[in-house]
Structures are given as C-alpha cells and as structure tokens.
C-alpha distance (Angstrom), angle and dihedral (degrees) to the residues before:
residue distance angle dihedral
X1 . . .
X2 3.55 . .
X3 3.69 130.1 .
X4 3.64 134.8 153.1
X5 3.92 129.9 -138.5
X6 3.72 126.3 -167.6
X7 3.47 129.0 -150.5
X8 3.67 138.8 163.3
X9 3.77 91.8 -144.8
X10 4.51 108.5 110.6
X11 3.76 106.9 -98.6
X12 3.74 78.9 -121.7
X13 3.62 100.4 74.0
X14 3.34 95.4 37.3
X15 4.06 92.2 52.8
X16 3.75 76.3 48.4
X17 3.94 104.1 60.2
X18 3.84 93.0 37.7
X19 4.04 90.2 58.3
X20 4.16 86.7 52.1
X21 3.80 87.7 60.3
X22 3.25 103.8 59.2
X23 3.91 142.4 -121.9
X24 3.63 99.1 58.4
X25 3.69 129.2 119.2
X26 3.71 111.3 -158.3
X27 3.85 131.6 -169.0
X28 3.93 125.2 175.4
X29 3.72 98.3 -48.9
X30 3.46 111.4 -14.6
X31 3.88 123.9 72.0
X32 4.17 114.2 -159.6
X33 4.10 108.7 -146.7
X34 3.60 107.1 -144.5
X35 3.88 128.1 170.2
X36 3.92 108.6 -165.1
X37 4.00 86.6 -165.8
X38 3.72 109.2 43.5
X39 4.24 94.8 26.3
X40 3.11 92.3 -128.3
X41 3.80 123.8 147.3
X42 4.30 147.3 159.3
X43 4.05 134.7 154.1
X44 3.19 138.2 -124.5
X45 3.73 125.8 -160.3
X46 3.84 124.4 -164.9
X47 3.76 136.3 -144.2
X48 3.67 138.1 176.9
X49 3.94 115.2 -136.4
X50 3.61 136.2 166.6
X51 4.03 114.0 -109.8
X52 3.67 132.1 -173.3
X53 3.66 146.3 -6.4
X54 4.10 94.9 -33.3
X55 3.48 91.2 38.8
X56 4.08 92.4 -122.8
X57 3.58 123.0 -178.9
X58 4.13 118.9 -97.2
X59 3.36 132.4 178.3
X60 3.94 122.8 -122.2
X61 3.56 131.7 -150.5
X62 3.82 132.9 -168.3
X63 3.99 117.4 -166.4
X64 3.59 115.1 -147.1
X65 3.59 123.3 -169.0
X66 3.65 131.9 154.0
X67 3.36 133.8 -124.7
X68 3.38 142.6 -138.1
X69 3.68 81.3 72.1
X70 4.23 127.7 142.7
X71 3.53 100.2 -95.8
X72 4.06 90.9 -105.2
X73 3.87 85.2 80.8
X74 3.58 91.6 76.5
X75 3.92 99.2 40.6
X76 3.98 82.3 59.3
X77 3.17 101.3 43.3
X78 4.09 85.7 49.7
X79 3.75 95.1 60.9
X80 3.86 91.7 48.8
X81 3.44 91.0 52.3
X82 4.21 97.0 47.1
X83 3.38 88.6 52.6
X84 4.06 92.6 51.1
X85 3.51 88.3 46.9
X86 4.00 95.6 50.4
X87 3.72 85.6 57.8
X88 3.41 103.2 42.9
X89 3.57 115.1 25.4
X90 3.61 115.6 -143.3
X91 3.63 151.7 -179.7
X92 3.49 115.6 -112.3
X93 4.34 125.8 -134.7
X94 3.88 106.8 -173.9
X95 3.85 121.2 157.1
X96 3.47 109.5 160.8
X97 3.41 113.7 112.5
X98 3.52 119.2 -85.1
X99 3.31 90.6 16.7
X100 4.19 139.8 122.0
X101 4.05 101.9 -83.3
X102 3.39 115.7 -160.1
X103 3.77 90.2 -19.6
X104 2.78 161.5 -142.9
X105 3.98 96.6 -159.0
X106 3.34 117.4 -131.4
X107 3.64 124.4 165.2
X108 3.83 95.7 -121.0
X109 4.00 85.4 59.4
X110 3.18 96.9 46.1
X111 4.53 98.9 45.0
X112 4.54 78.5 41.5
X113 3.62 86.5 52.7
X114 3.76 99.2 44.3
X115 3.89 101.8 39.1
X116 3.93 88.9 54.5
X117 3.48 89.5 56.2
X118 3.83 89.7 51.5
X119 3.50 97.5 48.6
X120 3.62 91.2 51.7
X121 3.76 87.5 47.9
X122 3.95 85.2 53.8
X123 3.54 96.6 53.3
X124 3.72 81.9 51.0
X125 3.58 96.8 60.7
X126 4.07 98.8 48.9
X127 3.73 90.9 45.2
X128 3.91 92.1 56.7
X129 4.07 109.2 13.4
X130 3.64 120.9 73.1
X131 3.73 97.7 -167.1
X132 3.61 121.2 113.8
X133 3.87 107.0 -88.0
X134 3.93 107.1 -132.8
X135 4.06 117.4 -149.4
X136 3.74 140.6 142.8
X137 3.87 126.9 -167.1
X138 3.82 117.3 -58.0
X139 4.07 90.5 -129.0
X140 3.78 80.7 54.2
X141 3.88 99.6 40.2
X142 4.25 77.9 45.4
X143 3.90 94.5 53.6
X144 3.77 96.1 50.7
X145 3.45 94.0 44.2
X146 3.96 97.7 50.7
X147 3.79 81.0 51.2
X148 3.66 97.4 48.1
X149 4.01 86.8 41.8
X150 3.55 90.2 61.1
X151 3.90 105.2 35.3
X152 3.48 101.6 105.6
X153 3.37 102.5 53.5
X154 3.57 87.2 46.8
X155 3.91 95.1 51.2
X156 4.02 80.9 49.0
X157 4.06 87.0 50.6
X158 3.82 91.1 54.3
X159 3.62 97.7 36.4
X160 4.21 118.7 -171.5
X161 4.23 83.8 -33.0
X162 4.40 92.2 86.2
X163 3.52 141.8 -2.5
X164 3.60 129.2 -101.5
X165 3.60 117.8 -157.8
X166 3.73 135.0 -155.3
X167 3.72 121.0 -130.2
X168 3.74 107.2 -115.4
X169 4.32 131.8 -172.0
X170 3.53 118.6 -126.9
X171 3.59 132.4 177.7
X172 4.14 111.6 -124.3
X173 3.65 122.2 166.5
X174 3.67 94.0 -10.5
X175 4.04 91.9 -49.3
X176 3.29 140.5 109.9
X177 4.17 112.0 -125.6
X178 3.67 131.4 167.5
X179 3.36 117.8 -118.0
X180 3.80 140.1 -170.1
X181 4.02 126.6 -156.3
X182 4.01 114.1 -120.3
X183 3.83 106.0 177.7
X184 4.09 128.7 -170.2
X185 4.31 84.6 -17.6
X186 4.30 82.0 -73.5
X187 4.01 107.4 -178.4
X188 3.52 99.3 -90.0
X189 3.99 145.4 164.0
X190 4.02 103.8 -117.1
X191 3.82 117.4 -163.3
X192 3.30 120.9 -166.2
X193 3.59 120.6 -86.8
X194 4.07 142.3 145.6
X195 3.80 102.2 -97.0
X196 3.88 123.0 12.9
X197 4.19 108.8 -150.6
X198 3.33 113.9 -137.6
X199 3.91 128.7 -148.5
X200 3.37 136.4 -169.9
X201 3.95 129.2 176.7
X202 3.92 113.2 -117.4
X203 3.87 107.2 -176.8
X204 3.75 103.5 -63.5
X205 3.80 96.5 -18.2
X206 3.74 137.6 76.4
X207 3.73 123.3 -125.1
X208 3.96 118.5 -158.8
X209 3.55 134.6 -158.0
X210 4.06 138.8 175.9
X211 3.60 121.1 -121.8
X212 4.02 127.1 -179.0
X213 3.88 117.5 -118.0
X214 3.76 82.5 -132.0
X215 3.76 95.3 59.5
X216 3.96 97.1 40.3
X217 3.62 84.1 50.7
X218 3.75 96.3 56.1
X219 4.42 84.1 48.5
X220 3.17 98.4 55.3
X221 3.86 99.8 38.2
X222 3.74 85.4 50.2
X223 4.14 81.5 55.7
X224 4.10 95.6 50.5
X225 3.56 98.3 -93.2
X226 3.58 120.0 134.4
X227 3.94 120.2 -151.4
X228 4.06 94.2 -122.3
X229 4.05 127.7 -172.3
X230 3.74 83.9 -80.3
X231 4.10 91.6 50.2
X232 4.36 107.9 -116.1
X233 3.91 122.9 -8.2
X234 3.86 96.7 -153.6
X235 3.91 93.0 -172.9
X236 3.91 94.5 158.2
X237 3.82 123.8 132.5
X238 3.87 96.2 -145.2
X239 4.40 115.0 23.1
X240 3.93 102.8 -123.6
X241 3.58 118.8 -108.0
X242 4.31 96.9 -92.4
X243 3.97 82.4 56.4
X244 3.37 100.7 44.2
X245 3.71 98.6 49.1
X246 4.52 82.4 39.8
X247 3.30 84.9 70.4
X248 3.95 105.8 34.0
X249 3.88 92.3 46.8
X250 3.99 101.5 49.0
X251 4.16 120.8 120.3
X252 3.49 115.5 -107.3
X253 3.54 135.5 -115.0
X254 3.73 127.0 -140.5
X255 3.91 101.4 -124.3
X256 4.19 95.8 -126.4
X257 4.13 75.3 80.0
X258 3.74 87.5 65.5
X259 3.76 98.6 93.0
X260 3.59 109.3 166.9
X261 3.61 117.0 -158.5
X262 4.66 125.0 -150.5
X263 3.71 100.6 -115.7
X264 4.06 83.1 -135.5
X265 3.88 87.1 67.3
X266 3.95 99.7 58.8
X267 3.99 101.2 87.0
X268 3.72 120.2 -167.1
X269 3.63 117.5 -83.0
X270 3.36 100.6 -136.8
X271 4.31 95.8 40.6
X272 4.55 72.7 61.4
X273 3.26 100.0 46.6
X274 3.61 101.4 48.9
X275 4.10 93.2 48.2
X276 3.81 87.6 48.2
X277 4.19 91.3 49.7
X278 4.02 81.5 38.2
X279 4.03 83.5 57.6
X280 3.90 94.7 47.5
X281 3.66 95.2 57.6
C-alpha cells in the first residue's frame, strides 16, 4: 500500500508525537511501526516539499504496509493513522485502486483501499508459492487480535495480582490453533482460545502440556468461575485443589511440538477461500 499525506506540520514534531505513542522505531526520517504483541507492522517515510502558491514547506508521508497480511493488519494500522491525522490534519494522495483519491480520508477508504491490495497480494502468493498457506477465520483472527490489542493495558489493570496472557499461533496436527499460556494454575485472566498450554516448574526446567478450551472450561466452571466476555477472571489467592492438581497432573509434551507460528503469516480464511473458488472457475 502506498499513500501519501501532506501536512504543513515540521517532520520534527510529527517524528516527535509518534515516538510518545509507543511501538515505533524511528531513524532520520522514517519511523518503522512494530507491535511485538499483535505482529503487526507498516512504514512510513517522510519528506519535506514545497506546496502551493508561496511555495511553503510541508511535510510528506508515504505509508508502507505489506500485504499478504491477516486482515487485522489493516484495522491497526487504521487507528494509528486516525490518530496521526487528528493531530495533524492532512491532505490525502491515494491512487491505488479502490482507494481514497485525493481525499477526504475516511477510514472506510482507507481499510477498502488496503484490503484490495491484500487480496490481490493473496492471490499472488497461491499463484506462485507452493508452501502451505496458514489461516484461521477472520472473526477468530479478529478476537485474538482485539485481545492482543488491548493486553497491555490490561496486564497494567491487573498489575503483579494475575496474569494476562497473549494469544499465541501454534501449529498442532498440521493446524494452526490459538493458544494461551496457563502456568503452575497462577491467578490469571483466561480468554478463550483452542488449546490452553500448560506449564509447570520442574527444578530448573519447564514442562509443557496441551489442554482443550473445552476441558479447562468444564474445570474451572466446576470451580465457580464463569467464562465472561473476557473468557475466566481467575482472581483467587490460592488455585483450589481440582486446579492445582489440573495443572500438576497433565501429560507432557516433548517441546519439538511447540511450533510457534508469526501472527503476519495466518491469512484470513475466507480472503483464501474465495481466491482458491476464484481459481476453480
């Protein structure tokens, strides 16, 4: 994708309210957007030009982000770009198709722009790559990344009293499940994924085990929990006996098993599905 926005703001205060938010790396004129918890990622190079009829001095900026991306790339990439834009009001330059023109932004040009891009990207991929194309539902790839999205300030929320994990991919059995850590039955926040991994301390190692959502459920709903909008709130001091020996008593798995999947590599399932029908006919 690649848009320009104009500005008359310096480059310098711009490069200066993108550092306070967080998760950008910048160098000289370009600042790198990357989120270490949701994977998600794009560029944006600046440039100083001169503009209308007294030739002033603007500021340019190019948004790069790739594609063949899930679909939460772009939703991400929106909200960092909204709240750019509310700060420094710009003009927009956008000709890809589909896309915004010469503005006005709005934030269903800009996701139209960017997801046609990535499903041409996708279609790009299965005509020329023969490696197995990862995905998962977009509600699903949509529900882990709200919850990723939000993590931190959830962690912050619950401060050294539970645990709040991320939503991770792993390979198992050939496909791709999200999984969330639970180690030695800690007080934790639980959403609600496909496989919860278990981890208990043994000595100076770590021993790791799969558990279904559906059987964790039906623990700690036995226990008085109730699987909320935010999956289980385990806010208890000391796990009850049927938890504690859960998580003491599970099988092991050898840690080769462990395949941790790049959320940047899990494409939509429906984007796939309708380029492979698109193929067929």
């Amino acid at each position: 994708m690649d848009t320009d926005f104009h500005t008359s703001a310096r480059i310098e205060k711009i490069t200066k309210f993108l550092s306070a938010r967080g998760n950008y790396q910048l160098s000289g004129k370009q600042a790198v957007y990357h989120n270490a918890i949701t994977g998600v990622s794009f560029t944006l190079a600046f440039s100083e030009e001169k503009r209308g009829l007294f030739r002033k001095n603007t500021a340019k900026a190019d948004i790069n982000i790739n594609y063949c991306r899930p679909s939460f790339f772009g939703l991400e990439a929106e909200i960092e770009i909204t709240s750019l834009l509310q700060r420094f009001p710009c003009q927009i330059h956008d000709p890809q198709m589909n896309g915004m023109g010469d503005g006005p932004y709005s934030k269903e040009g800009f996701l139209r722009g960017w997801n046609a891009g990535n499903e041409f990207g996708v279609d790009a991929i299965l005509s020329q790559s023969g490696d197995p194309i990862l995905y998962l539902p977009s509600s699903q790839l949509h529900s882990a990344w709200r919850w990723n999205y939000g993590q931190p300030l959830r962690q912050a929320k619950c401060g050294d009293k539970q645990f709040v994990p991320q939503i991770l991919y792993m390979l198992i059995v050939g496909h791709v499940r999200t999984i969330a850590v639970w180690g030695d039955a800690l007080p934790a926040v639980l959403p609600e994924v496909d496989f919860v991994l278990l981890a208990r301390q043994e000595g100076a190692n770590s021993t790791f085990g799969f558990a279904s959502w559906e059987e964790v459920a039906k623990l700690l709903t036995a226990s008085g929990y109730q699987n909320g909008p935010d999956g289980f709130n385990l806010d208890y001091a000391i796990p009850s006996t049927p938890i504690a020996e859960f998580v003491q008593g599970f099988a092991p798995v050898d840690r080769s098993e462990l395949v941790k999947l790049s959320p940047d590599r899990i494409l939509d399932q429906e984007l796939v599905q309708r380029q492979l029908a698109a193929r067929q006919n």
